[in-house]
C-alpha positions, -999 to +999 in steps of 0.1 A: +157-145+426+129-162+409+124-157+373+113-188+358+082-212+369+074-246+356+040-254+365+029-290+364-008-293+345-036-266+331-062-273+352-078-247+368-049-247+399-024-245+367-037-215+349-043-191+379-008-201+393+005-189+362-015-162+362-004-150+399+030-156+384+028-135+353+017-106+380+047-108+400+069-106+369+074-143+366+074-160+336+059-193+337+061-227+314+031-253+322+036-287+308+002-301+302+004-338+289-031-335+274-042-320+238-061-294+258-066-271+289-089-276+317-074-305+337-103-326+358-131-303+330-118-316+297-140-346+289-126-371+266-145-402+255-116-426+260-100-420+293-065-414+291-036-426+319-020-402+345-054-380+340-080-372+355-112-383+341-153-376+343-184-383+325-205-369+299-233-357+319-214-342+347-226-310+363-205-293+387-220-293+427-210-258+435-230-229+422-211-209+397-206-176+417-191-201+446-164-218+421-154-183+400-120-166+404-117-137+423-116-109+397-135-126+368-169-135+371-189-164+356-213-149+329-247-140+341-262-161+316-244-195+328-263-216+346-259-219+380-249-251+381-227-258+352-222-289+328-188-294+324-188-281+289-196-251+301-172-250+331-140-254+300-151-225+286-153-202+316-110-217+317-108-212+285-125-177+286-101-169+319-071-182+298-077-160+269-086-131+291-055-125+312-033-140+280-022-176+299-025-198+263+009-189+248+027-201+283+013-237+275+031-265+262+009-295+253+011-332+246+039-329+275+043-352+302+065-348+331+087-372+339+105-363+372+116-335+390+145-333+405+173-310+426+199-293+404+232-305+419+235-267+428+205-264+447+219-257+480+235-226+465+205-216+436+170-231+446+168-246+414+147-279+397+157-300+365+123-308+347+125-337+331+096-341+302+085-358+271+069-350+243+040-370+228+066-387+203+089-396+228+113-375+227+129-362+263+141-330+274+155-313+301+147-281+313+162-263+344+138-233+362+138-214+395+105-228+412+082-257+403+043-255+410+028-290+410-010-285+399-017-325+391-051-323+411-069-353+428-084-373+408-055-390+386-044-425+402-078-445+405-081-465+433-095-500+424-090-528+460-100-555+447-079-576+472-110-563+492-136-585+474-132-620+475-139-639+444-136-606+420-116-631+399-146-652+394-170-628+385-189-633+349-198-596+342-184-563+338-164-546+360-143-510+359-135-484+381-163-452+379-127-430+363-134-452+332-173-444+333-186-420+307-223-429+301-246-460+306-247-472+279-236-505+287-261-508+315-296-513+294-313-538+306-291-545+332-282-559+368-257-531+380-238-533+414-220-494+420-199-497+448-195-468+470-216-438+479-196-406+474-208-383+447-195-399+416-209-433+428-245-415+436-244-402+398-235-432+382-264-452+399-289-427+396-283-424+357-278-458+353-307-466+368-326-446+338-319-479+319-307-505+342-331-535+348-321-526+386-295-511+399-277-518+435-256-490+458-234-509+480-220-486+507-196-492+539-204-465+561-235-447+545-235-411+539-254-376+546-274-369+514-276-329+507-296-313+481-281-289+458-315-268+456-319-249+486-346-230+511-366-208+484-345-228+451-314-207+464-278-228+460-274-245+489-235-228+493-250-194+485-274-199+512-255-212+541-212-210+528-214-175+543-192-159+574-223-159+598-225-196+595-186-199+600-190-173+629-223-199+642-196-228+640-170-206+664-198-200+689-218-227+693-213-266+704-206-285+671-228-311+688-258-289+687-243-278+648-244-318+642-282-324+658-295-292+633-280-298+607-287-337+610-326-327+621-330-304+588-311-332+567-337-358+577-367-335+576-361-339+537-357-375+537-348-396+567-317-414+561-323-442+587-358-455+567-335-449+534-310-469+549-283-446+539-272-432+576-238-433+583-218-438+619-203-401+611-222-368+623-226-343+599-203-323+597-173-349+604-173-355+564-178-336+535-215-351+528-227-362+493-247-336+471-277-355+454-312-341+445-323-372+424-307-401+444-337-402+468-363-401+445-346-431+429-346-448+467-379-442+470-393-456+435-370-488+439-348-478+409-319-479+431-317-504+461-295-494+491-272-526+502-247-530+526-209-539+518-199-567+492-188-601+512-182-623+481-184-628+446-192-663+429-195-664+392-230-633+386-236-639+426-232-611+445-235-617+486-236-589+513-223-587+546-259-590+556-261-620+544-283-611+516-276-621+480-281-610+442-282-635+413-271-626+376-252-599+383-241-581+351-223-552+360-198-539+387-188-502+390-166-499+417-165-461+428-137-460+455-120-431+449-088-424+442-047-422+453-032-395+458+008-394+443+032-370+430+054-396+412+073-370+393+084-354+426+117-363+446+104-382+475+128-365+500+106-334+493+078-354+505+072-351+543+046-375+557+021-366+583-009-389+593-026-404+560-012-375+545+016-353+522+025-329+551+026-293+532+029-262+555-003-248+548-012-275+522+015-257+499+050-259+506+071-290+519+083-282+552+117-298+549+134-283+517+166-257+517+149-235+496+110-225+492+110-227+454+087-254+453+049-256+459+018-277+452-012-261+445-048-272+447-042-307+468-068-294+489-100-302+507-126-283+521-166-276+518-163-253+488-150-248+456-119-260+447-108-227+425-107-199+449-089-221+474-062-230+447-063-191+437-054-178+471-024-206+474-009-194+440-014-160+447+007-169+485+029-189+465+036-162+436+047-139+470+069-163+486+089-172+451+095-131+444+101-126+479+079-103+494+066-126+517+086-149+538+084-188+549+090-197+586+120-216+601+117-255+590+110-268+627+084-245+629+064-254+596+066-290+607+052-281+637+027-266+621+018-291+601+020-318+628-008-294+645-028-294+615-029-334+611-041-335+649-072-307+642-082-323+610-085-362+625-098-343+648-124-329+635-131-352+604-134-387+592-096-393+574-086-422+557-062-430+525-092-420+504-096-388+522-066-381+539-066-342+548-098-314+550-101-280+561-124-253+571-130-231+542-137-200+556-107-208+582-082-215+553-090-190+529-088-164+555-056-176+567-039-178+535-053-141+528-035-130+557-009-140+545-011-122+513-023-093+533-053-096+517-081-104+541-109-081+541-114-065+575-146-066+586-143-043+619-129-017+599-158-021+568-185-017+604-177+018+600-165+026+569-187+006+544-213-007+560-235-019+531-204-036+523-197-049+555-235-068+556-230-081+522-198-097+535-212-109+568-244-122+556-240-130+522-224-158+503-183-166+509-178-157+471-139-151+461-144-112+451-142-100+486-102-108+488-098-083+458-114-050+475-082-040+493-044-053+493-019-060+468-043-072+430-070-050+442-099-052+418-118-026+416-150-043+399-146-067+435-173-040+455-196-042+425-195-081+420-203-083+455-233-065+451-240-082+420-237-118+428-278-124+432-284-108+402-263-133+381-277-155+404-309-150+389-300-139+357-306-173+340-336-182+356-354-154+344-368-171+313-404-162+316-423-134+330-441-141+361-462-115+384-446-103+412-410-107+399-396-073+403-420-064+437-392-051+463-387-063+498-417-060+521-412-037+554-415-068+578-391-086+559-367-055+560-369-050+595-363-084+601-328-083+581-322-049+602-325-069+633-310-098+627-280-079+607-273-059+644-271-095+663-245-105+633-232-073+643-222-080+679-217-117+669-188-106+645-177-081+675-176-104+702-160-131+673-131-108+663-125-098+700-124-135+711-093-137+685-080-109+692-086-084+717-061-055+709-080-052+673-112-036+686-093-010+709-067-002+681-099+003+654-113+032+682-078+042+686-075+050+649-109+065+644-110+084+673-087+121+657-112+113+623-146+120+650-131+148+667 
């Protein structure tokens, strides 16, 4: 029986592990090797090996009541996208809150983890850390949760850039970027296009002589600020949208979403377009990087061919002269160098983890990984619902299949995600949010049933349907039922709007009009039968059994 959990880092994927430990009747040890909590949210000026790292201005690209855990909601007052200052103290608030501080143990780094020579008999790990003096120690516990995140090992190819050796300037991997300071007044080269690389040249261009984004493929550029200044996730992350994605072609999903993408800025005069439709690749979230395109602060060019001395050519042949700076933003490798690598199963580009959790091929289920996950959402929920599965598994109320038929499983899931998305080494697995997060509930027996909330709740039911995927609605009924979870449902717009509300304007508090209620009416009944026909499609005995049940209460 599990008693004792090491959990690897105090991230956000470390401290709600511990906390779905600490409700099972676990007690958990996380080995953090920083000064601090907050993993990946914990800036420090100098970055620091083996951890993740960001920059001073960054804001967080999902809207606060998107990224919050399931039973403790951001403050109304936070904005709703959140500096990273203010994203380590909603962890630290959470940490303090459900009493996860005194399980820390800072300033520790683990070394390895290996298989107690027992382990065939007791499940158990040998923890190898050290301490921020050196000294080593050895520590034996009944399950390990790896929470090390993404973001750790940069990935810097230089192989991939002839004549890098030569060059005059400046050049470091965006992990290592913290500000522009060093850019004023110069020539700046940032190489890639993902989000980290569309920040760095859209502030550096603030102060940059000029500034240059160099980009293989392109990408789909997505505002954060939505129809009517909504979020764009609490606008369109919602179940009718998933259910729209069941239904309909994803060739037609790819021409819309593509059609209302360019109706804002049209990525083939930008020369940003990429080969990849829409909805093959998690797409980059700028609101300023146009703007920039469009007043010449930041020039679009194609891949780097070579480098000679401050020359830079392209593979379009075109070149740059005095060159000053390099940022190469390439992303990063993904490792667990502290785990054995027979634990390891490889699938595609990827870790293969049943679920994205547990390795397939181990005697015993006493070790997980938790939040090596990517989808089109928040990272926190998703690494929520895994520690809460996880927590289940390791007490033993809930069960892991046969091994042949987890690696199965996860041979299935590496076929569906290349697929359905752009992989590589960079970006090696993604899943369907909705998809997974209902899955994992399942599991859990957790997953809010929307059939049954049709007739029992049905304000709840529309809120659900229609409004934003937000954690809360995977604590109204199961095991860690919350029972704020109905009113943060019905709260979420308010704190939505709660920090915007800095000035009063006429017309603020006027209610709905009547054409704009009858419109929801309607268009709620066609979610209606969509959701019917949806849950029917997956499984036809569900609807028959609901009648079945309900059927002595209308008598």
């Amino acid at each position: 029986m599990v008693k004792r959990v090491a959990i690897i880092g105090a991230g956000p994927s470390g401290l709600t592990s511990m906390k779905a430990c600490l409700e099972e009747g676990m007690v958990p040890t996380c080995f953090e090797s920083s000064d601090d909590m907050g993993g990946l949210w914990k800036f420090k000026e100098v970055s620091e090996p083996n951890r993740a790292s960001i920059y001073r201005s960054l804001t967080i690209n999902i809207s606060k009541e998107m990224m919050c855990y399931s039973d403790f909601p951001i403050p109304a007052d936070y904005p709703n996208y959140m500096h990273h200052s203010k994203i380590l103290k909603y962890f630290r608030m959470y940490a303090e809150h459900f009493k996860l501080l005194e399980y820390i143990r800072y300033q520790t780094l683990v070394k390895s983890v290996k298989q107690r020579p027992d382990y065939s008999r007791s499940g158990q790990w040998e923890v190898l850390t050290q301490s921020k003096d050196g000294q080593e120690e050895r520590h034996v516990f009944d399950a390990v949760i790896c929470c090390s995140g993404h973001y750790t090992y940069p990935h810097l190819p230089l192989k991939e850039f002839p004549g890098i050796e030569t060059f005059e300037g400046k050049y470091f991997h965006s992990w290592d970027y913290k500000g522009p300071e060093d850019m004023h007044g110069k020539r700046v080269v940032v190489v890639g296009i993902g989000n980290s690389g569309g920040d760095i040249a859209v502030e550096g261009s603030r102060v940059a002589e000029q500034v240059y984004l160099s980009t293989r493929r392109g990408a789909w550029i997505v505002r954060q600020v939505s129809d009517n200044g909504l979020p764009l996730d609490m606008k369109y992350n919602t179940r009718f949208v998933h259910i729209l994605f069941q239904l309909m072609p994803v060739s037609f999903l790819n021409w819309f979403g593509e059609g209302k993408v360019n109706a804002m800025y049209d990525h083939t005069m930008y020369a940003i377009k990429p080969n990849h439709r829409l909805f093959s690749q998690i797409p980059v979230f700028n609101d300023e990087l146009p703007l920039k395109i469009l007043s010449g602060s930041v020039v679009i060019k194609s891949n780097i061919k070579e480098i000679r001395g401050s020359t830079v050519e392209f593979e379009d042949d075109s070149v740059l002269e005095k060159v000053d700076v390099i940022v190469f933003a390439t992303g990063y490798n993904y490792d667990f160098p502290f785990l054995p690598q027979n634990a390891m199963y490889k699938t595609g580009h990827r870790v293969g983890l049943y679920k994205h959790v547990f390795p397939p091929t181990l005697e015993h289920s006493t070790l997980a990984v938790v939040g090596f996950i990517h989808a089109l959402g928040a990272i926190m929920p998703q690494a929520e619902m895994q520690a809460r599965w996880v927590a289940s598994v390791f007490k033993g109320t809930k069960k892991l299949p046969p091994t042949q038929t987890m690696i199965k499983s996860v041979e299935k899931d590496t076929k569906v995600i290349q697929k359905n998305f752009i992989v590589s080494k960079r970006t090696p697995l993604q899943v369907d949010f909705v998809d997974y997060m209902d899955d994992l509930a399942g599991e859990i027996g957790i997953r809010p049933s929307l059939l049954w909330l049709f007739f029992t709740d049905y304000a709840l039911f529309k809120r659900l349907l229609w409004g934003p995927m937000t954690a809360y609605q995977y604590r109204v009924t199961g095991k860690g039922k919350w029972d704020g979870a109905r009113k943060a449902i019905f709260t979420q717009f308010d704190r939505m709007y709660e920090p915007l509300k800095t000035r009063k304007v006429d017309g603020q508090d006027q209610g709905t009009s009547l054409a704009g209620l009858l419109f929801k009416l309607s268009l709620t009944a066609m979610v209606g039968g969509a959701a019917a026909y949806y849950v029917h499609a997956r499984n036809p005995n569900t609807i028959p059994n609901l009648i079945a049940r309900l059927r002595p209460r209308m008598a």
